[in-house]
C-alpha positions as CSV (number, residue, x, y, z in Angstrom):
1,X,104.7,112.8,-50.2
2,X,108.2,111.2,-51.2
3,X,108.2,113.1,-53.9
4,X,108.3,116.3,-51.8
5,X,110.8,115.2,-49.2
6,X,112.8,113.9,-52.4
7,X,112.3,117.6,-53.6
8,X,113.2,119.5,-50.2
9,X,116.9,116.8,-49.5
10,X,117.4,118.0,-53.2
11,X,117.6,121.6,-52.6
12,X,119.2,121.5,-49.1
13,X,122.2,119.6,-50.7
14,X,122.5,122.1,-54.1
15,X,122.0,125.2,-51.3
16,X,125.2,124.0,-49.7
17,X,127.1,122.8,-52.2
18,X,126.5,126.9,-53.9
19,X,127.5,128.1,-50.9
20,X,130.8,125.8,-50.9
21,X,131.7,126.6,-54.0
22,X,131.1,130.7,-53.0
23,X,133.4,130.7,-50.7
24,X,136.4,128.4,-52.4
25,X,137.2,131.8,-54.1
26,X,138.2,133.3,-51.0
27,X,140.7,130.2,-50.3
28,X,144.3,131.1,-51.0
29,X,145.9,130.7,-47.9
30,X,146.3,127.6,-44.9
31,X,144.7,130.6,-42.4
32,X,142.0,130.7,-45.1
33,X,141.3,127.2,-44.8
34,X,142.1,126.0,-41.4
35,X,140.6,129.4,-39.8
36,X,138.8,131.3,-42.9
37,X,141.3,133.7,-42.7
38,X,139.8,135.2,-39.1
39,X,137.4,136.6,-40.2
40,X,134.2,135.3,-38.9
41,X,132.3,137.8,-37.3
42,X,129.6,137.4,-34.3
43,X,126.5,136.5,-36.1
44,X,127.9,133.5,-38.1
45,X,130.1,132.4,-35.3
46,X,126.6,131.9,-33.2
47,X,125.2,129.7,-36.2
48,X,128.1,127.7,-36.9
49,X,128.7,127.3,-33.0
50,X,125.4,126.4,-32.8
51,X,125.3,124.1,-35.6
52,X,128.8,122.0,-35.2
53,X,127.3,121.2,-31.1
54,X,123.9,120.1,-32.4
55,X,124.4,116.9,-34.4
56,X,123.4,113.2,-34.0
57,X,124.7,113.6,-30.6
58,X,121.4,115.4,-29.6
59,X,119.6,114.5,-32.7
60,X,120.0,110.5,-32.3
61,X,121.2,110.1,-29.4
62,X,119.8,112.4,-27.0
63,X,116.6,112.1,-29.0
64,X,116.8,108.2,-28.1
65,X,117.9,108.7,-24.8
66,X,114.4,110.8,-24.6
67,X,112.4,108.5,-26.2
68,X,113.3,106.2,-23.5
69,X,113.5,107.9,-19.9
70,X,111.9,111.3,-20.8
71,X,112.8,114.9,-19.9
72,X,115.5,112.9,-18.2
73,X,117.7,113.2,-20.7
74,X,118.3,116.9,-20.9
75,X,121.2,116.0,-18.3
76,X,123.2,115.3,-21.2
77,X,122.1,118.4,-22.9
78,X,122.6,120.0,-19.3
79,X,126.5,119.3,-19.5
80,X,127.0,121.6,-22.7
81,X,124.9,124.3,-20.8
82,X,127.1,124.4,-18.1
83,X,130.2,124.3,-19.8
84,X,128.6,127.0,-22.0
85,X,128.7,129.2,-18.7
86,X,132.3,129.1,-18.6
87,X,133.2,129.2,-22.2
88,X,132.0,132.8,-21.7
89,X,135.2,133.8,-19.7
90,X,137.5,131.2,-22.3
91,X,136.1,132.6,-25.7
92,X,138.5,135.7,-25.7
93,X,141.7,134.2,-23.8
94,X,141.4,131.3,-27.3
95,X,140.9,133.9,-29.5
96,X,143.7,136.3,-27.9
97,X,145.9,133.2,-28.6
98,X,144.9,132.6,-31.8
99,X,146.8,129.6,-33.1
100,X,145.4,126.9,-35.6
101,X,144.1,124.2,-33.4
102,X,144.6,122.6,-30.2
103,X,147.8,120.8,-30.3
104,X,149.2,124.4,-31.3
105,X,148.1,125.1,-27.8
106,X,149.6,121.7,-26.1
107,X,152.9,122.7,-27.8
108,X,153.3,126.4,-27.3
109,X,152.3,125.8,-23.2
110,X,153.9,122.2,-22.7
111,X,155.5,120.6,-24.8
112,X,156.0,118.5,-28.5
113,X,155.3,115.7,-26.8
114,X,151.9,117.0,-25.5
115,X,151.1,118.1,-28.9
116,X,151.8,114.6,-30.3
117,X,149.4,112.8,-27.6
118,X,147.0,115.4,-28.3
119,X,146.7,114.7,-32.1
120,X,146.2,110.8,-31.3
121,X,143.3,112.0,-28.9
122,X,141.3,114.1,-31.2
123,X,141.6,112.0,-34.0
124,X,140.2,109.1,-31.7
125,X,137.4,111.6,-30.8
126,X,136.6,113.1,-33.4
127,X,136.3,110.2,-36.1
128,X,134.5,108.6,-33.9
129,X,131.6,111.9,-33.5
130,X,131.4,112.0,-37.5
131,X,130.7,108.2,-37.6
132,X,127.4,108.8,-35.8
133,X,126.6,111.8,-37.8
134,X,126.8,109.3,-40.8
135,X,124.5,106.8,-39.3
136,X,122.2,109.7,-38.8
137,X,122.2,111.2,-42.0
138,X,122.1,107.1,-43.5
139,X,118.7,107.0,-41.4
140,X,117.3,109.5,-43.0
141,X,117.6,108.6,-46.5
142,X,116.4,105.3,-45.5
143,X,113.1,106.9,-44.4
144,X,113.0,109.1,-47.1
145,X,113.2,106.2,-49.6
146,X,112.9,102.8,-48.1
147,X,112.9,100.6,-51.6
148,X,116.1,102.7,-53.1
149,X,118.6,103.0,-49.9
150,X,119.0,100.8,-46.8
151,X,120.3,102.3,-43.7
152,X,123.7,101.1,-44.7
153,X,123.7,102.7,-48.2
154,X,122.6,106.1,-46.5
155,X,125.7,105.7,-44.7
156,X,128.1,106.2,-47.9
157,X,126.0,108.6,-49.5
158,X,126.1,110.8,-46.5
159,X,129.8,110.2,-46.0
160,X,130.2,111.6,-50.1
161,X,128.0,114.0,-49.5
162,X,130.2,115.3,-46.3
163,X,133.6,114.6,-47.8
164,X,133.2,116.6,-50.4
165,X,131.2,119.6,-48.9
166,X,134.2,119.6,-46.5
167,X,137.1,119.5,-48.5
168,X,135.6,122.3,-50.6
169,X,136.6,125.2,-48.7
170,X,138.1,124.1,-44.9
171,X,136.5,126.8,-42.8
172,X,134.7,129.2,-44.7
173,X,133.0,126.7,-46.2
174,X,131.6,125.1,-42.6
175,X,131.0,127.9,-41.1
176,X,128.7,129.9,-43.5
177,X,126.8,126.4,-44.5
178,X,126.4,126.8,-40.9
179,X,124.5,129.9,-40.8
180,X,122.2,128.2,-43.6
181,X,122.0,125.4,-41.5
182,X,121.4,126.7,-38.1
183,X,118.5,129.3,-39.5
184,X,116.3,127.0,-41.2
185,X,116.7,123.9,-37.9
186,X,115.6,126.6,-35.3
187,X,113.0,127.8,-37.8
188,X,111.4,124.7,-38.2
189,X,111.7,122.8,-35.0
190,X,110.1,126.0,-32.8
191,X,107.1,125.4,-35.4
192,X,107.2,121.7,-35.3
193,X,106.6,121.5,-32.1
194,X,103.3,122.7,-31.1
195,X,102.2,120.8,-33.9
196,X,103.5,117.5,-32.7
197,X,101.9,118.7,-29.1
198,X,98.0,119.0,-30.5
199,X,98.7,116.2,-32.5
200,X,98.9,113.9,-29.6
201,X,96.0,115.6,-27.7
202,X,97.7,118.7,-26.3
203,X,100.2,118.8,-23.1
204,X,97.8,116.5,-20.9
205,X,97.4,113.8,-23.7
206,X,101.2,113.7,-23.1
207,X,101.4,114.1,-19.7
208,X,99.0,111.4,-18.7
209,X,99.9,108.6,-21.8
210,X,103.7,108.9,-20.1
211,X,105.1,107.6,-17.0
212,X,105.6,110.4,-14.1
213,X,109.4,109.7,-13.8
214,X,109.6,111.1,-17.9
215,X,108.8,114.7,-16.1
216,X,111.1,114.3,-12.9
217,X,114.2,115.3,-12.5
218,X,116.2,112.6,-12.8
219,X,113.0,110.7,-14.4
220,X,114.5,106.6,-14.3
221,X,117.9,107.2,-14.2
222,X,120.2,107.1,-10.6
223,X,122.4,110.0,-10.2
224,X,125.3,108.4,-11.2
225,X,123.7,107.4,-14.3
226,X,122.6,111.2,-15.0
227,X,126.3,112.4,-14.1
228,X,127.5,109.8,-16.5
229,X,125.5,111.9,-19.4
230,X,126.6,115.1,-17.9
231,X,130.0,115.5,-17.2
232,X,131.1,114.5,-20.3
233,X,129.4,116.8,-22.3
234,X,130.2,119.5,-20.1
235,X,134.0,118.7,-20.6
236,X,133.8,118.2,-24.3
237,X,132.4,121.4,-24.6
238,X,134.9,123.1,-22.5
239,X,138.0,121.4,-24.5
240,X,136.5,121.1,-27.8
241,X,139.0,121.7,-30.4
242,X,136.1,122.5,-33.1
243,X,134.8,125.3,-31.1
244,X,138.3,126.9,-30.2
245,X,138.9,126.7,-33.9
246,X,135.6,129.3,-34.5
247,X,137.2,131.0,-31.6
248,X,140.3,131.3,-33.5
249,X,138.5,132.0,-36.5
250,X,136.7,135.2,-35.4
251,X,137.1,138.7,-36.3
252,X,138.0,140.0,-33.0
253,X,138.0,139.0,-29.1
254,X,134.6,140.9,-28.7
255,X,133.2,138.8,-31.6
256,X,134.0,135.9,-29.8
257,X,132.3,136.9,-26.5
258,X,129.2,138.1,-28.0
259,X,128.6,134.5,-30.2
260,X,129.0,132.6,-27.2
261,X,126.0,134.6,-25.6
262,X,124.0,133.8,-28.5
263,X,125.7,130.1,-28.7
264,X,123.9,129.9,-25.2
265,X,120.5,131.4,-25.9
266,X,120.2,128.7,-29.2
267,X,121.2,125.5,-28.0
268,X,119.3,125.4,-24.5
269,X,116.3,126.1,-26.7
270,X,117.2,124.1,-29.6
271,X,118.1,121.0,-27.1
272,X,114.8,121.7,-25.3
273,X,112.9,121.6,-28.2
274,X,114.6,118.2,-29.4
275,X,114.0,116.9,-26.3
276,X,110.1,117.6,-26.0
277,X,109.7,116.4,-29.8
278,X,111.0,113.4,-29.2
279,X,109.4,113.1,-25.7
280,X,105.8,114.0,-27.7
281,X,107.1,111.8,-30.6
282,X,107.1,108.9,-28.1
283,X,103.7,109.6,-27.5
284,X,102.4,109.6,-30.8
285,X,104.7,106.4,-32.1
286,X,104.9,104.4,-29.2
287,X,105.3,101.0,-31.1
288,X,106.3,100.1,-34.8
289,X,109.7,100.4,-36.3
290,X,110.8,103.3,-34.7
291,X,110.1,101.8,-30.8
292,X,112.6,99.2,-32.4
293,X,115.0,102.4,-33.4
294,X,114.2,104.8,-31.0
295,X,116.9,107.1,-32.6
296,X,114.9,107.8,-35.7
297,X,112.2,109.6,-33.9
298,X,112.4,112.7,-34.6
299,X,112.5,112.1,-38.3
300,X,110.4,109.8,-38.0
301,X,107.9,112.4,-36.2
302,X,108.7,115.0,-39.2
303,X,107.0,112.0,-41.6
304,X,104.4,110.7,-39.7
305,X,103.3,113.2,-37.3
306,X,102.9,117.0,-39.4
307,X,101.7,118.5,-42.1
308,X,103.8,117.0,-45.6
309,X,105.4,120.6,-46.5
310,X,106.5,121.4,-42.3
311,X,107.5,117.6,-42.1
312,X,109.5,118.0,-45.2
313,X,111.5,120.8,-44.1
314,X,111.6,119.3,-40.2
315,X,113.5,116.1,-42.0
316,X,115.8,118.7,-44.1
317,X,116.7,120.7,-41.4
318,X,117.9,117.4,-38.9
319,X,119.4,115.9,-42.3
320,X,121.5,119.8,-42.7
321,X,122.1,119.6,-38.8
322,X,123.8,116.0,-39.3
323,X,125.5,117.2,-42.2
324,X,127.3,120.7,-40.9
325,X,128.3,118.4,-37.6
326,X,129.8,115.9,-39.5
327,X,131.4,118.2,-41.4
328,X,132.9,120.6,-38.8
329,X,134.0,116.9,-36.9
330,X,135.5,115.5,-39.9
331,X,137.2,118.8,-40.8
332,X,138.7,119.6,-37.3
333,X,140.9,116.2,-37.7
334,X,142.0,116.9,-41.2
335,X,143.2,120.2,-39.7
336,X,145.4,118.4,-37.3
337,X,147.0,116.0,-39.3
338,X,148.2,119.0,-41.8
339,X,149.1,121.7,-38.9
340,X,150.1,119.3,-36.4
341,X,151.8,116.4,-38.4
342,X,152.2,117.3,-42.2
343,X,153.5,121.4,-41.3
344,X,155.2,120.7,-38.1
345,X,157.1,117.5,-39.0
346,X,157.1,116.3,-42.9
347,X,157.1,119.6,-45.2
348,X,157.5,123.1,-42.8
349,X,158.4,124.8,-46.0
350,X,155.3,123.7,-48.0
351,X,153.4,126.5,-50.2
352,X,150.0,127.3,-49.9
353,X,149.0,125.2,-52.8
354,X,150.7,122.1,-51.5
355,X,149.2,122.2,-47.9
356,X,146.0,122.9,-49.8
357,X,146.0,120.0,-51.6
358,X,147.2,117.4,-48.4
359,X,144.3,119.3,-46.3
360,X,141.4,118.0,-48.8
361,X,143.0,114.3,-48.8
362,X,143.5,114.7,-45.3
363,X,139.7,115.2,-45.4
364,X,138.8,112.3,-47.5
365,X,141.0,109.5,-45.5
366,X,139.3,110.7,-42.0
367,X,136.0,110.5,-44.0
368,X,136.3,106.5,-45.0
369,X,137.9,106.1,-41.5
370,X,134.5,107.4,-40.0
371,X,132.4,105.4,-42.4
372,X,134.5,102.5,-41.2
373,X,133.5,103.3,-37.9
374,X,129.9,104.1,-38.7
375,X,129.6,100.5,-40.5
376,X,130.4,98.7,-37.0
377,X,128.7,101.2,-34.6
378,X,124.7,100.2,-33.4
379,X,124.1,102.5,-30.6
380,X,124.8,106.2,-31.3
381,X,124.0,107.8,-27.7
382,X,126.8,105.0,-26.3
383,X,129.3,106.1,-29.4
384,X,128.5,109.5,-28.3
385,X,129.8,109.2,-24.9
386,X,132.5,107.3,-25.9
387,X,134.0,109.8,-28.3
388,X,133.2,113.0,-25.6
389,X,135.0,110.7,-22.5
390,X,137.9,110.2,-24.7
391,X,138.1,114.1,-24.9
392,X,136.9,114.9,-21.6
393,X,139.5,113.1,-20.1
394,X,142.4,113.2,-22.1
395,X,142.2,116.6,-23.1
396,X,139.9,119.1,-21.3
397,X,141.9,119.1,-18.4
398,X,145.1,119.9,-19.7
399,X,143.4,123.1,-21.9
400,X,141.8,124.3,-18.9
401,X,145.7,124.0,-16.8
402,X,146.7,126.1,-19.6
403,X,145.1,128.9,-18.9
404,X,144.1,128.7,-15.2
405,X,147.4,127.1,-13.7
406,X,151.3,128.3,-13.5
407,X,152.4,124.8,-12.1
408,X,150.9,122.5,-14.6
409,X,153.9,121.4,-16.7
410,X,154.8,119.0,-19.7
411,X,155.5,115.6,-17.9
412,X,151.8,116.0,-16.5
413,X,150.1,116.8,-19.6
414,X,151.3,113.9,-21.3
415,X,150.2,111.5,-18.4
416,X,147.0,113.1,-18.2
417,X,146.3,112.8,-22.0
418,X,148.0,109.1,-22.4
419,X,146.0,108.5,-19.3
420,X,142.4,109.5,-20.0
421,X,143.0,108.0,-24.0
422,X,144.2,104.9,-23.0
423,X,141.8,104.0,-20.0
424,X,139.0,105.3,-22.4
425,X,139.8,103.5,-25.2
426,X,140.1,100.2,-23.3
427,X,137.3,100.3,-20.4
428,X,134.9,98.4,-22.7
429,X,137.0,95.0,-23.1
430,X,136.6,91.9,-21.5
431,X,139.4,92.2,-19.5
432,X,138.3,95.4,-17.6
433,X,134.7,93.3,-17.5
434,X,136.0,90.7,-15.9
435,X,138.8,92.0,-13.4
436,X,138.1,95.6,-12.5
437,X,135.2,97.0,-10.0
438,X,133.0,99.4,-11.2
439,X,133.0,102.3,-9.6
440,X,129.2,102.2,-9.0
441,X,126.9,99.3,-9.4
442,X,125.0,101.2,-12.2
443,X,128.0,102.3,-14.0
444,X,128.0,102.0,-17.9
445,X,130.8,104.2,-19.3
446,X,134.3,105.1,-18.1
447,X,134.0,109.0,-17.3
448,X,134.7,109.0,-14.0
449,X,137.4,106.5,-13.7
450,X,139.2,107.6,-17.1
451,X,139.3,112.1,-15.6
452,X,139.9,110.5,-12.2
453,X,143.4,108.8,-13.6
454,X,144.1,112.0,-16.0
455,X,143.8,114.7,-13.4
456,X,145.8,113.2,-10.9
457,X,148.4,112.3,-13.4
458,X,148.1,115.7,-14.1
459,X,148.4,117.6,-10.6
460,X,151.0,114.8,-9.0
461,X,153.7,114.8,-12.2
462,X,153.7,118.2,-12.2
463,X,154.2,118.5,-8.4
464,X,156.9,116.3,-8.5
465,X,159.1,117.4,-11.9
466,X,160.0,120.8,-12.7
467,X,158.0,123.6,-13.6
468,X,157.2,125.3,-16.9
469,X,159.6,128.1,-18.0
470,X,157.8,131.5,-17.7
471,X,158.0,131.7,-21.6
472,X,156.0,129.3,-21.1
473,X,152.9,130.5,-19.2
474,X,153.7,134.2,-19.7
475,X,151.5,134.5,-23.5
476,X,148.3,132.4,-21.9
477,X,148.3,134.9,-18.5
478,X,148.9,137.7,-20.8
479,X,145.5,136.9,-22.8
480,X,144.0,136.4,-18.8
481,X,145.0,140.7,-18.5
482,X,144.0,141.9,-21.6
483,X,140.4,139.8,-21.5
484,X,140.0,141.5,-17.9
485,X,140.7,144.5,-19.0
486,X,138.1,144.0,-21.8
């Protein structure tokens, strides 16, 4: 059976490097790389949407989280439904803009200094959402070969493996490995399922080997607990700088509006369907190594729990999903520190070839920063919401004042962003332990506190200094009449 699974990781990894290597022909350009040239129409932006959102975050994480407390944890999956909703109405005001990447954005409606605080947040983000992909894909290999590779080695051969795929082609590359990717995951884990289901004596062999609370709403955890899951996904997904890149990247403002319909259909049953496997998967493996790694179950399931050849492709499809999330996470960064850093400040005359070249090493010195992170990091569902509260309250806010508000103005984006990074990033010392409150009693992360801080920093600085010029808000309500018109 190793054999196979050897065989099946063999020919995932050669499909996408071919199709890497396809599409470096088409690479002249920085638009080529950073945005594949817009050109991305509907049906791979719904793929590659589909497959940068669904990662380790839901594959690990959410699949742990599941494990644990149940059906509960589709509040976290919950979060990117309902931001979802809303991207619906975004999709074509991005794509009417169509810059490079978010700190274009921060610039061109506040100010330099927003776009230099912006840069610091993502790459705190980010680097921090591939690291957990790495671990995930480092799992994996483990469990595919146990004497050859510990966890830990999986963890450097994934972050090669990702590197290199990335720096191939920027964009094109990512986004039609993507379309590979996101095929062959829905594919398998729609069959998988039912599989997993009889396996463990149908839906009532579930039902009654599981507590009650693992079908309730809110299952085990307390409200604030599942709005702790919730919100931040919700705000990643409405500021995430990966997916305004595919918006950027697209053909047309109507491509952009018809993937996210699409985007929405896939991931709430692709998340579902994670959800239940791991749920059934609990079932099946409810002690052994994986009740001490709860994170590896759905692999785990793929091995243990269906026929060899469906079980083979099950583990290749999570390992591709791992991959094309770490890549579009570790290639979203790079594209900062060329467009935002290396363009705009060191070289703004630089030809093609030369930003071409600082964008792949770009690529590889995020990539060993992640695996520096991914060495350090046990729990990925806490890493998780970690990296999406840095984003969510730093940065969501201030993208959404772009387009929805005249009054919000420099001097409040850069308190917001400073605000949510810094309360974010330092919530978790012993110093906030010991002398600050929680908010709530069964508080475990810093959502609430860190947005609370960075939209008031927002709204009151901008009440209180002076407003943006009408150059500046004129191109972001211009995008608002031409997508109603639409």
């Amino acid at each position: 059976m190793g054999s196979l699974y050897a065989i099946v990781l063999a020919a995932i990894v050669l499909s996408l490097l071919a199709v890497s290597l396809t599409r470096l022909r088409s690479v002249k350009t920085k638009a080529d790389y950073l945005v594949a040239g817009r050109t991305l129409p509907a049906f791979v932006l719904i793929f590659t949407l589909l497959s940068s959102w669904i990662g380790s975050g839901s594959l690990l994480g959410g699949a742990e989280n599941a494990y644990k407390h149940g059906f509960a944890a589709l509040w976290q999956a919950g979060g990117g439904w309902a931001g979802l909703l809303l991207i619906y109405f975004i999709a074509p005001r991005a794509r009417h803009f169509a810059k490079f990447t978010i700190p274009d954005l921060l610039e061109a409606r506040y100010s330099q200094t927003a776009r230099v605080l912006g840069v610091i947040a993502i790459l705190f983000a980010y680097t921090a959402i591939a690291s957990y992909q790495l671990i995930g894909g480092g799992d994996i290999l483990h469990l595919v070969f146990p004497a050859v590779i510990s966890p830990e080695l999986g963890r450097y051969i994934m972050a090669a493996f990702v590197i290199v795929f990335t720096a191939i082609a920027g964009m094109s590359s990512v986004a039609y490995m993507d379309v590979v990717i996101g095929i062959l995951a829905t594919v398998t884990m729609i069959v998988a399922l039912p599989f997993l289901i009889h396996a463990a004596g149908g839906w009532s062999g579930v039902t009654h080997a599981l507590p009650a609370t693992h079908f309730q709403m809110l299952g085990d955890l307390s409200f604030t607990q599942a709005m702790e899951l919730m919100v931040p996904t919700m705000l990643l997904m409405l500021g995430n700088q990966a997916m305004y890149q595919k918006f950027f990247s697209a053909k047309s403002e109507r491509d952009a509006r018809v993937a996210v319909v699409g985007w929405i259909i896939g991931t709430v049953i692709l998340e579902t369907v994670i959800v239940a496997i791991a749920v059934v998967g609990s079932v099946l493996f409810p002690t052994g190594e994986v009740s001490q790694h709860p994170r590896e179950i759905i692999a785990y399931s793929a091995m243990h729990g269906l026929p060899a050849l469906l079980g083979a492709l099950l583990m290749g499809a999570v390992f591709a999903k791992i991959m094309s999330t770490a890549n579009n996470f570790l290639f979203s960064p790079a594209t900062n520190l060329i467009n935002d850093v290396f363009v705009r400040y060191i070289s703004p005359d630089a030809s093609n070839k030369r930003v071409l070249l600082i964008s792949r090493l770009a690529v590889v010195l995020l990539g060993v920063w992640a695996l520096v992170q991914a060495m350090h990091t046990e729990s990925v569902l806490q890493k998780a919401i970690y990296a999406y509260t840095i984003y969510s309250a730093a940065l969501t806010p201030v993208i959404l004042a772009a387009f929805y508000s005249r009054r919000a103005n420099a001097a409040g984006a850069a308190t917001a962003i400073a605000a949510g990074t810094f309360i974010t990033v330092f919530w978790d010392t012993a110093f906030v332990r010991n002398h600050v409150p929680k908010y709530a009693a069964d508080s475990d992360f810093a959502i609430f506190p860190a947005l609370l801080v960075s939209v008031l920093g927002l709204v009151v600085v901008s009440a209180f200094t002076r407003p943006p010029t009408p150059e500046q808000v004129a191109p972001f309500h211009a995008a608002k009449i031409e997508s109603a018109a639409n």
